[in-house]
C-alpha positions, 0 to 999 in steps of 0.5 A: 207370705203371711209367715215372714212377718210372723217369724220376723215378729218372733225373731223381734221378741226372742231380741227383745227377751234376751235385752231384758234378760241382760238388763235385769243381769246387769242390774243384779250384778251391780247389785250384788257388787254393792252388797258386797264388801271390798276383797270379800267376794271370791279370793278377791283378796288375793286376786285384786293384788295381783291387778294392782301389782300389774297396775303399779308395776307393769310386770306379771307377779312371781309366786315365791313359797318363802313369801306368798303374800299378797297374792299367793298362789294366785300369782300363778294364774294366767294373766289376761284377766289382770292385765285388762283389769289393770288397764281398766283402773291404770288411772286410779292410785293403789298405793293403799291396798296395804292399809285397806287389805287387813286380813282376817287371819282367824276368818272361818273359811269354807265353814257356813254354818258357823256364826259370824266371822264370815269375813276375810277381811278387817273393814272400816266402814269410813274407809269404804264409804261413798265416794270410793277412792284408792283401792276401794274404787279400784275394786267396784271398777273392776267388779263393774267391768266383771259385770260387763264379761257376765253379760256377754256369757249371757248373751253367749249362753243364749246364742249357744242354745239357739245353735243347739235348738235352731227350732226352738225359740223357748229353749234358749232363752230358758238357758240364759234366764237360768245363767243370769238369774244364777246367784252364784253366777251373779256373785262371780260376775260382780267379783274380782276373780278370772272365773268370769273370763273363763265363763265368757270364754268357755262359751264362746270357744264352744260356740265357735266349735259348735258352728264348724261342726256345721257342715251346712255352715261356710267355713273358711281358714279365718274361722280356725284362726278365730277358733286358734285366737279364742283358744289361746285367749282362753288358756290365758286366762285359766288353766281348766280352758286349755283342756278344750284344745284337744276337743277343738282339734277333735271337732276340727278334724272331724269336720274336715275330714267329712268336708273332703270326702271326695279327695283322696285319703292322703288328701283328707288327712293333709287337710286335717293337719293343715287346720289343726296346725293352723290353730295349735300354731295361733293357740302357740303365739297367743298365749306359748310365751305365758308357759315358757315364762313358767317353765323358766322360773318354776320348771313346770310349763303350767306352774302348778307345782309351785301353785300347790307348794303354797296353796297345800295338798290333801293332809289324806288321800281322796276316798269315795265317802270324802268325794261324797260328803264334798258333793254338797258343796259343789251342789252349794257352790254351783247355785250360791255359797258367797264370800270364802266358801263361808255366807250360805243361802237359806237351806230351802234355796239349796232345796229347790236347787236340788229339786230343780236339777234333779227334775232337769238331770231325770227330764234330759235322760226322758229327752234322750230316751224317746230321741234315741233312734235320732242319734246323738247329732252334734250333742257329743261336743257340749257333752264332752266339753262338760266331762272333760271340766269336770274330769278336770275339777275331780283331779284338782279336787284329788289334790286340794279340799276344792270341789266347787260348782263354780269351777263348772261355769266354762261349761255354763253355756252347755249346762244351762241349756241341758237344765233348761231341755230337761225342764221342759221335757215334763210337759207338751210342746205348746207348754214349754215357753210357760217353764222357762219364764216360771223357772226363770221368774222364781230364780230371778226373785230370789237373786234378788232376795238371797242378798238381802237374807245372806249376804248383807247380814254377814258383813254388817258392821257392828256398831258399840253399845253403852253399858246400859244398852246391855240386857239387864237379864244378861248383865253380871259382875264386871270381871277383868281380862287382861287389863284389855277389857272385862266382860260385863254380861253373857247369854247363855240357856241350857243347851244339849249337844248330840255326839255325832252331829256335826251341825251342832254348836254350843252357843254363847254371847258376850258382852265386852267393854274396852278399858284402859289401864293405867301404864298399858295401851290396851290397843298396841295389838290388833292381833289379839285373839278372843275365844271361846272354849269347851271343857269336858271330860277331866277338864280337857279340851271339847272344842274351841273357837279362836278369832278376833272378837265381836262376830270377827269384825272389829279388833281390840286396836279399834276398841274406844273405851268405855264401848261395850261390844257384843260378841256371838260365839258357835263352838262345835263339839270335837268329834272325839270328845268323850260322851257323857260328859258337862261342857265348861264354856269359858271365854277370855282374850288371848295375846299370840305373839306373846303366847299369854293368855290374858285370862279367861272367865266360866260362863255356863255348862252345856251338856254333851249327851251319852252316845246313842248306843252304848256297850253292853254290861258284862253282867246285867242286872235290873234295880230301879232306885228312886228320883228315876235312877236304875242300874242296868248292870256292870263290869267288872275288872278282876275277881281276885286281888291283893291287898294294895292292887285296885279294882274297877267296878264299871256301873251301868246306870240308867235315867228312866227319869229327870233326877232333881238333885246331883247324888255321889255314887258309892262303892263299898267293899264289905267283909264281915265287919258293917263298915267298908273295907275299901270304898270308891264314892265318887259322882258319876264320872268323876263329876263330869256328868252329874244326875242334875243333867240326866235325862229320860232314857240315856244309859251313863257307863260309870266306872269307879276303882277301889283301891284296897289297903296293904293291911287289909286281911285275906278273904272273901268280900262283898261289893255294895253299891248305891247313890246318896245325896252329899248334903244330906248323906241320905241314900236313895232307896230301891223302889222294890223295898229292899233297902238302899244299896244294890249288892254285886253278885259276886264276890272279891277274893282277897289273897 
């Protein structure tokens, strides 16, 4: 008699664990709702139209190729999210949604390891602020009812487990510490977005599923009605869950079929039909009327062919290297990638994700290895459930560049509760509550730090300086832009860029200050783009960065004059931009509905480096010149010429030192005279990479042409080449002591 008490006791704290566990969700959820801004979270900006448009006009929204906006292809999702959303804020006026939903059209979207820009939306902070009002409170409204659903996934995730683990106590509540402390799933539960019914209702369709299973339990006809309801539910609210009916009629069948094994086989298999008609008729009347309403305006029961006219396919085809490199964004986005695919958490969180999985992912297979004689039991099911999402997911993802983590979570319940088995399966049985409370304590702390590192920096509001608050180190000349502003400092340190690393960026800050001109309103547009832009090789286009300025945030039509903006920009270098090469920064304004460049100002050089293999000479040679300069060998394109053709004498220089001054190369062609017949002096690279910017160890590949005269007579010539300084003309000498030019060995036929 002395257990029962015990057991109520356990049972008593497991009830007390999860409240807490459901408290600190609600409390973080709230908190990641505050931290961020309105229509940033998810594609709230496309979502929360939709709500709005139910709320107003009491009708679902049509999507329209021709004219997407406001909600665009998100118009096309199933509608009970929006229309319990709609109900919840029925009492609020929207009529403002215009105003406040400016959208950043130059946002970097999907890109989280550029600087700023991050948000999606153009915010005024004094349309914002406390106390909410219109849209604005129509959003945190939401967002709190959003909350609400994650918590009852919680819950769900937590009951999932028990049903899994019966005999465990730890394990269950492992998995709901791991859901709810989850900033992604915090993040999606404090947004405006379908995903958090889907959770909810992934969950408890797989908990129904798990409990038919039962052949122990009691079932009865109302439990497939529930199951039909949920089902249909469900496919109402997004499109991935209706991939669960199969699964559910599979699972119903199966248990039918066993419940009757004393019938006949006509009357097993009548049975089995008569309960899977059950639930496809429920699943039908909840939610048929949304797919025929499809088939009547888009010719397609789902909508996704018009889903997809206006979201876009993949430019290419899907290969195996593109599934890989995307790999780390579903990685990202499972744990913690915010806003637009675009606000990361700290590189060591994304360590400890990927450790914390892999230990789970290798700990499940030990599980499966030394319970192999036990037989898979009713694991088949949330197994299957999580290859059928994400056969799911890989099929959108041959369609569309969207291969995110979150898209998992309707299989939340059952991908917590193998992470939190395959914890716990590196230590003994009397150990394993210790790892759930570990692993759930150190994701709890940091959900609560990550919005505090990332999330909040992102979308601080920038405030205007005075023109003395600009660094006197950074402050140069005011040059005028446009008539719009004028820069009146910049940072810029020198900077190397590697050819291949795509992480790498050149950076840059600038100082703008607003002016107004007489006979001009410097703030008609707000749709006045800055840039910053890269000019390498003859001055073509390395790279650029185009949006609206200061970090994105604040548009020129909100610019005061006489306020001083500072404005961060991060340009990566294009992947094909040609290597060696200077990097021209330059950063101007730029009108686009009149196509103007309004001007435009140089702010520093950065260096692009040579490639880290180069091409080898056709001819080589070993001569080391002074000041750290050696030619390694050359190419070259014709041995014999006639007067008026040209040709390319391609050097392959060497830095085996930092040069201390730019030097011209010459190419000389002599005859029996001293002085050149023909000559192609010149800096290296026509200019685009001098000797100032060499370091140790790379290898510059120097083509120079030389053009001979029409006059000049048949016979046979030397090539002479060399550096030499252009203000002094003073050669550099070779450091073997045989003078100041290296002669080719060969020579050009003249004909």
């Amino acid at each position: 008699m002395s257990q029962v008490p015990n057991l109520e006791s356990q049972i008593s704290n497991r009830k007390s664990q999860i409240a807490l566990i459901l408290l600190a969700f609600v409390l973080l959820g709230v908190f990641y709702s505050l931290a961020t801004p309105p229509l940033e979270a998810s594609d709230e900006f496309d979502h929360y139209p939709y709500v709005q448009y139910v709320q107003t006009q009491g009708a679902l929204p049509v999507m329209d190729p021709a004219d997407p906006d406001p909600w665009r292809q998100e118009g096309g999702q199933p509608p009970l999210y929006y229309l319990l959303m709609a109900g919840l804020t029925s009492w609020i006026d929207t009529s403002d949604l215009e105003d406040v939903r400016w959208l950043n059209h130059h946002a970097f979207i999907g890109m989280p390891d550029q600087v700023g820009n991050k948000n999606l939306i153009i915010h005024r902070p004094e349309r914002e602020a406390f106390p909410w009002r219109g849209t604005v409170l129509a959003v945190h409204v939401i967002r709190l009812g959003s909350v609400a659903l994650g918590a009852v996934t919680v819950w769900l995730v937590w009951r999932v487990a028990a049903q899994l683990c019966p005999q465990s106590g730890w394990a269950p509540l492992a998995a709901a510490a791991l859901t709810a402390f989850n900033p992604m799933v915090l993040f999606v539960s404090a947004a405006v977005n379908n995903d958090v019914l889907a959770a909810l209702f992934g969950s408890l369709a797989l908990l129904i599923l798990l409990k038919i299973s039962d052949l122990k339990s009691q079932i009865s006809w109302t439990s497939y009605l529930w199951l039909g309801i949920v089902l249909g539910l469900g496919a109402l609210t997004k499109l991935s869950l209706a991939a669960m009916i199969p699964l559910a009629l599979l699972v119903v069948a199966l248990r039918t079929w066993r419940q009757h094994t004393e019938t006949s086989f006509s009357r097993r298999a009548a049975w089995v039909i008569a309960h899977c008609s059950l639930i496809i008729t429920v699943v039908l009347a909840t939610a048929g009327w949304w797919f025929l309403r499809n088939w009547r305006l888009y010719g397609d029961p789902t909508a996704v062919n018009v889903f997809m006219q206006i979201l876009g396919y993949r430019a290419e085809p899907l290969t195996l290297k593109d599934l890989w490199e995307e790999f780390g964004t579903f990685r990202r986005t499972y744990w913690g990638l915010f806003g637009g695919v675009n606000v990361p958490a700290p590189e060591p969180f994304y360590v400890f994700c990927d450790l914390l999985s892999l230990a789970g992912l290798v700990g499940l297979a030990l599980r499966a290895w030394r319970r192999r004689r036990e037989g898979i039991g009713v694991w088949w099911i949330p197994l299957l459930w999580i290859a059928i999402l994400f056969a799911a997911l890989l099929r959108w993802v041959v369609m569309y560049y969207s291969f995110q983590g979150r898209l998992m979570f309707p299989g939340i319940a059952a991908l917590s509760t193998f992470l939190a088995l395959g914890l716990g399966e590196w230590l003994p049985e009397r150990w394993r509550p210790a790892i759930g409370w570990a692993v759930g304590g150190v994701l709890l702390a940091l959900a609560v730090i990550v919005p505090f590192v990332s999330i909040l920096p992102a979308y601080e509001y920038p405030a205007p300086l005075a023109l003395a608050d600009v660094p006197a180190e950074a402050r140069v000349e005011p040059v005028d832009v446009g008539g719009v502003a004028r820069i009146v400092g910049w940072e810029f340190e020198q900077q190397a860029v590697q050819p291949g690393d795509l992480a790498a960026c050149v950076k840059v800050v600038v100082y703008w200050e607003a002016t107004a001109p007489d006979g001009r309103d410097y703030a008609s547009s707000g749709e006045l783009v800055s840039f910053a832009k890269l000019l390498g090789r003859g001055h073509r286009g390395a790279g650029q960065v185009n949006r609206h300025p200061v970090d994105g945030m604040v548009p020129t039509s909100l610019w005061q004059p006489g306020q001083v903006w500072r404005d961060r920009y991060c340009v990566k270098v294009d992947p094909d931009a040609a290597a060696p090469s200077l990097l021209r920064v330059e950063v101007g304004l730029y009108d686009p509905q009149a196509g103007q460049d309004l001007g435009s100002v140089r702010v520093g050089e950065a260096k692009l480096a040579p490639a880290g293999t180069q091409a080898l000479p056709d001819h080589a040679l070993e001569v080391e010149l002074s000041d750290g300069i050696a030619l390694r060998g050359y190419d070259l394109s014709a041995g014999s010429v006639a007067p008026g053709e040209a040709i390319t004498l391609t050097l392959h220089w060497e830095a085996r030192g930092a040069p201390s001054a730019d030097y011209q190369v010459f190419v000389h062609l002599v005859g029996a005279a001293p002085e050149p017949a023909a000559q192609g002096d010149g800096p290296p690279l026509m200019g685009d990479y001098p000797t100032r910017v060499w370091s140790p160890g790379e290898l510059v590949v120097d083509p120079h042409v030389v053009t001979l005269p029409l006059d000049l007579p048949a016979g046979r010539y030397r090539l002479l080449v060399g550096m030499y300084g252009l203000e002094t003309l003073a050669r550099l000498p070779r450091l073997d002591g045989a003078g100041d030019s290296i002669e080719i060995p060969v020579h050009i036929e003249v004909r």
